[in-house]
DRENTORKOL-3810 file (N, C-alpha, C; in nm, 4 decimals):
REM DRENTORKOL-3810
@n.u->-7.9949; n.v->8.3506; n.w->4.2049; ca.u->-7.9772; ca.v->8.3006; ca.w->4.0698; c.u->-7.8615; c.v->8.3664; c.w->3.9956
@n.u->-7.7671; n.v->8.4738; n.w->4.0688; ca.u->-7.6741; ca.v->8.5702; ca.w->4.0092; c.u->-7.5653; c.v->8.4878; c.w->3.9315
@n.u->-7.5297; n.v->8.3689; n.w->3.9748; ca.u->-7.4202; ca.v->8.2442; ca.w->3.9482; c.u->-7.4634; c.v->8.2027; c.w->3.8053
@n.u->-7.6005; n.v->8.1793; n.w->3.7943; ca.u->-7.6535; ca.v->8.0942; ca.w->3.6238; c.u->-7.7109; c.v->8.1752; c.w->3.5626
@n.u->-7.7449; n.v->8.3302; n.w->3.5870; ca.u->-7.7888; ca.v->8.4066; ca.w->3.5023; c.u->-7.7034; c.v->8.4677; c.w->3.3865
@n.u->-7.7426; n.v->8.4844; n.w->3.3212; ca.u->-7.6931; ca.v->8.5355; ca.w->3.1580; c.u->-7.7289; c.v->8.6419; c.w->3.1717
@n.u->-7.6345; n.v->8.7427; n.w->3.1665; ca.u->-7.6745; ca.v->8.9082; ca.w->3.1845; c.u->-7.6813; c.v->8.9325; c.w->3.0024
@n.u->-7.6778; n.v->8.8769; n.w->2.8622; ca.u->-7.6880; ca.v->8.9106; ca.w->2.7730; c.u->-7.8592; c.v->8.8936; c.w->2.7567
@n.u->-7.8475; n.v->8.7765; n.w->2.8073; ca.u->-8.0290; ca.v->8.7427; ca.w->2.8046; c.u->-8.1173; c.v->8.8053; c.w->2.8664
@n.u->-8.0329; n.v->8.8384; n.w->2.9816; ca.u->-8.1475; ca.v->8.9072; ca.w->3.0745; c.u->-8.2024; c.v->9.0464; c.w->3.0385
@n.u->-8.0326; n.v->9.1435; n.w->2.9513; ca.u->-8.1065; ca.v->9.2641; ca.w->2.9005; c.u->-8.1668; c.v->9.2326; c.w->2.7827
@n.u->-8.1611; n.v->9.1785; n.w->2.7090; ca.u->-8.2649; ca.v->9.1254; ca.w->2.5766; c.u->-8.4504; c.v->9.1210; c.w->2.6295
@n.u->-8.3915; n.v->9.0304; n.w->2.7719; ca.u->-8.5418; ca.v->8.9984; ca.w->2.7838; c.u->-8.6287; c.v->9.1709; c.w->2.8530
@n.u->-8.5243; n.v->9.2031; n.w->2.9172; ca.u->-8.5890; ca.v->9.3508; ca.w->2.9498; c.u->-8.6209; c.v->9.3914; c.w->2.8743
@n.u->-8.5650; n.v->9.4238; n.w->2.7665; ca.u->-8.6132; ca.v->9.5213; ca.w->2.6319; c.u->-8.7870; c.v->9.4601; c.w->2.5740
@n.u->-8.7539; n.v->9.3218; n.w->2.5585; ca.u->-8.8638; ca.v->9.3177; ca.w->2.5121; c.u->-8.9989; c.v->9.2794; c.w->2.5921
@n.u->-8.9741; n.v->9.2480; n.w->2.7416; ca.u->-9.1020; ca.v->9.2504; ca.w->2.8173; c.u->-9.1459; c.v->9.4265; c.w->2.8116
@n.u->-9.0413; n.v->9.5299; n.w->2.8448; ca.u->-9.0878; ca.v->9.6481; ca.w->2.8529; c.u->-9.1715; c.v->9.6800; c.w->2.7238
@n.u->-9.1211; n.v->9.6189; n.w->2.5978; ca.u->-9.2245; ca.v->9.6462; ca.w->2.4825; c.u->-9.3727; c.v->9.5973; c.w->2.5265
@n.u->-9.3505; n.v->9.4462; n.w->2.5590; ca.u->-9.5369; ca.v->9.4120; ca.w->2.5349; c.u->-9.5865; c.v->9.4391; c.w->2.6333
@n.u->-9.5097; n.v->9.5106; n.w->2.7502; ca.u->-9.5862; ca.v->9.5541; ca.w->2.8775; c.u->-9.6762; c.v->9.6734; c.w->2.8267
@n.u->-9.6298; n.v->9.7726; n.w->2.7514; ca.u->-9.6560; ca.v->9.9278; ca.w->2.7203; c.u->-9.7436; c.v->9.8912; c.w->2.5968
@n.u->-9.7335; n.v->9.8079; n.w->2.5543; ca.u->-9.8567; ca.v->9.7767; ca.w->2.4554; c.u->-9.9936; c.v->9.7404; c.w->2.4778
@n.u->-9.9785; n.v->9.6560; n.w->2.6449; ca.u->-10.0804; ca.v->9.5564; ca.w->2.7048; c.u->-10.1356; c.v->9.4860; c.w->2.6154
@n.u->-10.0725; n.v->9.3738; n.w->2.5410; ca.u->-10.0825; ca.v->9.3010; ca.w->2.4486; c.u->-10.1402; c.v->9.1829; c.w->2.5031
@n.u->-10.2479; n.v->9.1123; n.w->2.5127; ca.u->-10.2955; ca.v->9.0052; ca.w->2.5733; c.u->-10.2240; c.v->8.8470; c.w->2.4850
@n.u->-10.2782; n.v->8.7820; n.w->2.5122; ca.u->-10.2845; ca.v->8.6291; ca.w->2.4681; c.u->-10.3397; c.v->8.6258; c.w->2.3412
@n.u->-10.4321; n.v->8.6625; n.w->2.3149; ca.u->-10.4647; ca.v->8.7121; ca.w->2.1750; c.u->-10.4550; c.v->8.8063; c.w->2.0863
@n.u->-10.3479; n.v->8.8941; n.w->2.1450; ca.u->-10.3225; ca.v->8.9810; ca.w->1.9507; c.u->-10.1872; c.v->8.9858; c.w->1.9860
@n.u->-10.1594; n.v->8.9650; n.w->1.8264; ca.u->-10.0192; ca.v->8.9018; ca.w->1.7818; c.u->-9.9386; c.v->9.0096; c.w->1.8068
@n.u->-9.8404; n.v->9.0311; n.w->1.8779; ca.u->-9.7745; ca.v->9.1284; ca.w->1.9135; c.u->-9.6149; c.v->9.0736; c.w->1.9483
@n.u->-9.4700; n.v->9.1123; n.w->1.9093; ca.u->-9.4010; ca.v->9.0174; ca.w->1.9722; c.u->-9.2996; c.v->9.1379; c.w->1.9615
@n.u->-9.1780; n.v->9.1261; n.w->2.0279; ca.u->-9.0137; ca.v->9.1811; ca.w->2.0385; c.u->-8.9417; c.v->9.0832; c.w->2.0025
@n.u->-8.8308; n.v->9.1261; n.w->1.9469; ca.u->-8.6799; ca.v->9.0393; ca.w->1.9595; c.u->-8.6008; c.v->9.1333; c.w->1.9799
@n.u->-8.4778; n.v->9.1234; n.w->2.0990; ca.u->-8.4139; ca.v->9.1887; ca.w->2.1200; c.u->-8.2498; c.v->9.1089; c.w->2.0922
@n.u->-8.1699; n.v->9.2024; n.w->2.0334; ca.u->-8.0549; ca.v->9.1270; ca.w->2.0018; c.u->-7.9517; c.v->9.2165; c.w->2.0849
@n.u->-7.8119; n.v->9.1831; n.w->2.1583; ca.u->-7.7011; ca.v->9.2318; ca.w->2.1823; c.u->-7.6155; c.v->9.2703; c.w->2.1248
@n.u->-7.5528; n.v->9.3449; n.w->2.0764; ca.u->-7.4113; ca.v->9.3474; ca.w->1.9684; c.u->-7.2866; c.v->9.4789; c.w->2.0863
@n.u->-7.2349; n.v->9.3974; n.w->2.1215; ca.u->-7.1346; ca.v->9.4812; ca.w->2.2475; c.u->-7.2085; c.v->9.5478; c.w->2.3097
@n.u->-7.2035; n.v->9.6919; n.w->2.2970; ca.u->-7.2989; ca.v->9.7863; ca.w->2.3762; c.u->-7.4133; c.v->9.7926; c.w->2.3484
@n.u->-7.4647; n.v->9.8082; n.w->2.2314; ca.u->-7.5699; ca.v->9.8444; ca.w->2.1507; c.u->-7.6810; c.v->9.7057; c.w->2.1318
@n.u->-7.7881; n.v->9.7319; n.w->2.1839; ca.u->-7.9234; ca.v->9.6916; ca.w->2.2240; c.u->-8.0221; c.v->9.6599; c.w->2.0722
@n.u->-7.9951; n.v->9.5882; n.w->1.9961; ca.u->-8.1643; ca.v->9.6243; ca.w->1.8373; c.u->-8.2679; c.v->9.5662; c.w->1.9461
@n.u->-8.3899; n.v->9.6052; n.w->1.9009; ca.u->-8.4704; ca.v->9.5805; ca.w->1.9317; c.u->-8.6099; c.v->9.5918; c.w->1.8473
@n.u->-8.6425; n.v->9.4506; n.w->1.7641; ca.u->-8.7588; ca.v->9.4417; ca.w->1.6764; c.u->-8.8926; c.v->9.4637; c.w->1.7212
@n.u->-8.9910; n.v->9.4641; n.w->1.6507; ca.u->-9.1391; ca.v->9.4537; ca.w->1.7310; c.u->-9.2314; c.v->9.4453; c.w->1.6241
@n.u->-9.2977; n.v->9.3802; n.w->1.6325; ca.u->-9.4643; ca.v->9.3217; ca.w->1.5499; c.u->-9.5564; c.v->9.3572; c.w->1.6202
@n.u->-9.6621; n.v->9.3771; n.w->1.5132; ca.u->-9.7984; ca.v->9.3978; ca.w->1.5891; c.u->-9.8736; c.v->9.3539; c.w->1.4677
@n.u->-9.9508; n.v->9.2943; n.w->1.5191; ca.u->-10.1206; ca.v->9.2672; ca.w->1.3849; c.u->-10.2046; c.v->9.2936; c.w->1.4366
@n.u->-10.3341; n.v->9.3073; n.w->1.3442; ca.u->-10.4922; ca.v->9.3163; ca.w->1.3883; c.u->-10.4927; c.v->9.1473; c.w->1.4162
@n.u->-10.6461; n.v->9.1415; n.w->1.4988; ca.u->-10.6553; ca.v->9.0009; ca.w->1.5161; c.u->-10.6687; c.v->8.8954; c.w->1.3655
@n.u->-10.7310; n.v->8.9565; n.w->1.3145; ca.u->-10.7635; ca.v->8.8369; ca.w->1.1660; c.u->-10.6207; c.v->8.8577; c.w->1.1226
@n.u->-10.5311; n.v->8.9325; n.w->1.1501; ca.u->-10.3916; ca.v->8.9131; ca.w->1.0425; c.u->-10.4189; c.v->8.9824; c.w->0.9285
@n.u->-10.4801; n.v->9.0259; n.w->0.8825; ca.u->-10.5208; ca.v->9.1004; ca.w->0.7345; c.u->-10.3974; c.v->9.2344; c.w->0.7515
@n.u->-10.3206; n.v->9.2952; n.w->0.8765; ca.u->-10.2738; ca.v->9.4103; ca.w->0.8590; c.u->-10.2049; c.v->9.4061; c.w->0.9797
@n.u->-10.0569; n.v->9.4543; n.w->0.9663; ca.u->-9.9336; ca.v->9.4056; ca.w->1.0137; c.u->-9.8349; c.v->9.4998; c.w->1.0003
@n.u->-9.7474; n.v->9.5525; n.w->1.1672; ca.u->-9.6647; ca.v->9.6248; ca.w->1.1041; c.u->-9.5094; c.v->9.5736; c.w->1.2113
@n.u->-9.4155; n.v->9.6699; n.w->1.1596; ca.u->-9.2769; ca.v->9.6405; ca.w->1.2265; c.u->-9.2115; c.v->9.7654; c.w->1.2598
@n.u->-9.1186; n.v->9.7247; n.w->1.3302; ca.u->-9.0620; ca.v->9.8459; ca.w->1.3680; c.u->-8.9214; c.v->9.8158; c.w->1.4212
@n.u->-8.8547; n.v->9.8982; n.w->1.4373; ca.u->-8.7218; ca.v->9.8845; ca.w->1.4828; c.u->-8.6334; c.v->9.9955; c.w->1.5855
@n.u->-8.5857; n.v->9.9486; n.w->1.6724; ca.u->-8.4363; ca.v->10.0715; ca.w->1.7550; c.u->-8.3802; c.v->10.0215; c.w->1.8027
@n.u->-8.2597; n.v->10.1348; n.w->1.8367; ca.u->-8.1331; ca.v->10.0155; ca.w->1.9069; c.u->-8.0767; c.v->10.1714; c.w->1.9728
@n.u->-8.0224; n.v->10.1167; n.w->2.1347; ca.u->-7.9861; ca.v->10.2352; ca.w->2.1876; c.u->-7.8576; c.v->10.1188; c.w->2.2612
@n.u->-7.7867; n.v->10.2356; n.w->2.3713; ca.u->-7.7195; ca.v->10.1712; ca.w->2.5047; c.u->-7.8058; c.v->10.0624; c.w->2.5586
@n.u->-7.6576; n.v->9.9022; n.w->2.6071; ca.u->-7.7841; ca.v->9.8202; ca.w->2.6709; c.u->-7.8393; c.v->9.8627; c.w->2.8056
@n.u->-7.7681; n.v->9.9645; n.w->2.8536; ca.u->-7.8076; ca.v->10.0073; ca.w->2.9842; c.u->-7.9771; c.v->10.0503; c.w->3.0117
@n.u->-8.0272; n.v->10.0834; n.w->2.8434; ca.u->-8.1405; ca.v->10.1215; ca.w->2.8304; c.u->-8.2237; c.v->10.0138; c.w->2.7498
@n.u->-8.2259; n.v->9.9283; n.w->2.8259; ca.u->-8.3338; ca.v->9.8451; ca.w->2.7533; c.u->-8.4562; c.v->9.8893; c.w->2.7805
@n.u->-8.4823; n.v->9.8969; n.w->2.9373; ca.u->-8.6456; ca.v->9.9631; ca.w->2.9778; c.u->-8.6890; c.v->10.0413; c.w->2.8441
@n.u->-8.6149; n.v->10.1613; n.w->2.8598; ca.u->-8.6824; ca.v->10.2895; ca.w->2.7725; c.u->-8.6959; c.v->10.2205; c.w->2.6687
@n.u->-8.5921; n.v->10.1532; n.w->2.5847; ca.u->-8.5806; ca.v->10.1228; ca.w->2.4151; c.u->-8.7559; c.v->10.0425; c.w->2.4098
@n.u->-8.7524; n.v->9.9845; n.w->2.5092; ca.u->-8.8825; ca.v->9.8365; ca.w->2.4737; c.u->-8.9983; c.v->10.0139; c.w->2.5267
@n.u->-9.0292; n.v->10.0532; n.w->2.5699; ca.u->-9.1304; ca.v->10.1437; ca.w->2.6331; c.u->-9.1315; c.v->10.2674; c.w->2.4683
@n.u->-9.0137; n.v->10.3277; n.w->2.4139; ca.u->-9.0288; ca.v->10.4043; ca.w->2.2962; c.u->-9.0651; c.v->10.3537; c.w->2.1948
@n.u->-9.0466; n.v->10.2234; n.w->2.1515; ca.u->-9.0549; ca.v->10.1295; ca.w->2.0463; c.u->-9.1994; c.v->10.1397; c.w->2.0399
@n.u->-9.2566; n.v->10.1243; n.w->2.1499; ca.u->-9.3968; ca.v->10.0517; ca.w->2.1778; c.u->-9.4737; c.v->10.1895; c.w->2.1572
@n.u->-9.4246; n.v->10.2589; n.w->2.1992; ca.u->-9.4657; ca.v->10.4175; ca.w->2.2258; c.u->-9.5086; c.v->10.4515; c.w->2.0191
@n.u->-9.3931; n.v->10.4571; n.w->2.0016; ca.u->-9.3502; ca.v->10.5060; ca.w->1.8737; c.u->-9.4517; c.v->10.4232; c.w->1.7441
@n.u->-9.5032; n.v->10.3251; n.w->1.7967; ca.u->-9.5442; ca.v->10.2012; ca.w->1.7083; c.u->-9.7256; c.v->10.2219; c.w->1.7180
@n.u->-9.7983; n.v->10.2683; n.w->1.8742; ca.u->-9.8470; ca.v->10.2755; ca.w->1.8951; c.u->-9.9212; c.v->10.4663; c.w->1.8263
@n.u->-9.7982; n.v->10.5378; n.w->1.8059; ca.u->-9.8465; ca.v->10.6823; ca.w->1.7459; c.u->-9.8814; c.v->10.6299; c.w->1.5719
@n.u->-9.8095; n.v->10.5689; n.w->1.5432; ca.u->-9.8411; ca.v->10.4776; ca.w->1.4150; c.u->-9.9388; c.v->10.4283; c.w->1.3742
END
Protein backbone atom coordinates (compact mmCIF):
# COMPACT_ATOMS: atom_id res chain seq x y z
CA UNK A 1 0.00 0.00 0.00
CA UNK A 2 3.42 2.25 0.23
CA UNK A 3 2.34 3.94 -3.44
CA UNK A 4 -1.38 5.38 -1.94
CA UNK A 5 -0.45 5.86 1.52
CA UNK A 6 -0.38 9.35 3.01
CA UNK A 7 2.47 9.42 5.44
CA UNK A 8 0.74 12.84 6.95
CA UNK A 9 -2.30 10.69 7.77
CA UNK A 10 -0.73 7.86 8.74
CA UNK A 11 1.33 9.74 11.60
CA UNK A 12 -1.88 11.58 12.71
CA UNK A 13 -3.55 8.29 12.83
CA UNK A 14 -0.66 6.82 15.04
CA UNK A 15 -0.89 9.48 17.48
CA UNK A 16 -4.26 9.07 18.01
CA UNK A 17 -4.89 5.19 17.97
CA UNK A 18 -1.85 5.17 20.56
CA UNK A 19 -4.16 7.59 22.67
CA UNK A 20 -7.41 5.37 22.77
CA UNK A 21 -5.31 2.28 22.91
CA UNK A 22 -3.71 3.44 26.51
CA UNK A 23 -7.02 4.55 27.60
CA UNK A 24 -8.86 1.14 26.58
CA UNK A 25 -11.72 3.17 25.67
CA UNK A 26 -14.54 0.84 24.47
CA UNK A 27 -17.56 1.59 22.11
CA UNK A 28 -19.20 3.17 24.82
CA UNK A 29 -17.39 5.96 26.60
CA UNK A 30 -16.87 8.95 24.74
CA UNK A 31 -13.31 9.24 24.37
CA UNK A 32 -11.69 10.66 21.07
CA UNK A 33 -8.02 12.22 19.59
CA UNK A 34 -7.40 14.58 16.79
CA UNK A 35 -4.15 14.70 15.65
CA UNK A 36 -2.98 17.56 13.39
CA UNK A 37 0.55 17.95 11.32
CA UNK A 38 2.18 21.35 11.07
CA UNK A 39 5.86 20.51 9.34
CA UNK A 40 7.58 18.72 12.07
CA UNK A 41 5.51 19.23 14.94
CA UNK A 42 2.67 16.66 15.80
CA UNK A 43 -0.77 18.64 18.14
CA UNK A 44 -2.47 16.20 19.41
CA UNK A 45 -6.16 16.77 21.09
CA UNK A 46 -8.06 14.31 23.35
CA UNK A 47 -11.62 14.06 25.05
CA UNK A 48 -12.86 12.01 27.53
CA UNK A 49 -16.48 11.97 29.30
CA UNK A 50 -18.28 10.01 31.94
CA UNK A 51 -20.94 7.90 30.29
CA UNK A 52 -24.14 10.22 31.00
CA UNK A 53 -21.94 13.26 29.66
CA UNK A 54 -22.61 15.29 32.83
CA UNK A 55 -18.49 15.70 33.06
CA UNK A 56 -15.92 16.18 30.39
CA UNK A 57 -12.44 16.95 29.96
CA UNK A 58 -9.58 17.96 27.25
CA UNK A 59 -6.31 18.00 26.88
CA UNK A 60 -3.60 18.84 24.65
CA UNK A 61 0.48 18.14 23.27
CA UNK A 62 2.46 18.42 20.47
CA UNK A 63 6.00 16.93 20.15
CA UNK A 64 8.38 15.61 16.96
CA UNK A 65 6.20 13.68 14.31
CA UNK A 66 8.65 10.99 14.71
CA UNK A 67 6.90 10.60 18.11
CA UNK A 68 3.52 10.09 17.62
CA UNK A 69 3.45 6.60 19.62
CA UNK A 70 4.71 8.32 22.85
CA UNK A 71 2.68 11.80 22.27
CA UNK A 72 -0.86 9.56 21.92
CA UNK A 73 0.51 7.07 25.08
CA UNK A 74 1.58 10.60 27.44
CA UNK A 75 -1.52 12.43 26.52
CA UNK A 76 -3.53 9.48 27.64
CA UNK A 77 -1.15 8.90 30.48
CA UNK A 78 -1.28 12.54 31.60
CA UNK A 79 -5.23 12.76 31.21
CA UNK A 80 -5.70 9.62 32.98
CA UNK A 81 -3.43 11.10 36.36
CA UNK A 82 -6.18 13.82 36.01
Amino acid sequence: LQPINDQTTEICVLAERSFLRTLEGGCLVPIGGHASLNGDEIILQGFVGNFDGSATMRDSMSGNRNDALRLGRELAQKMIEN
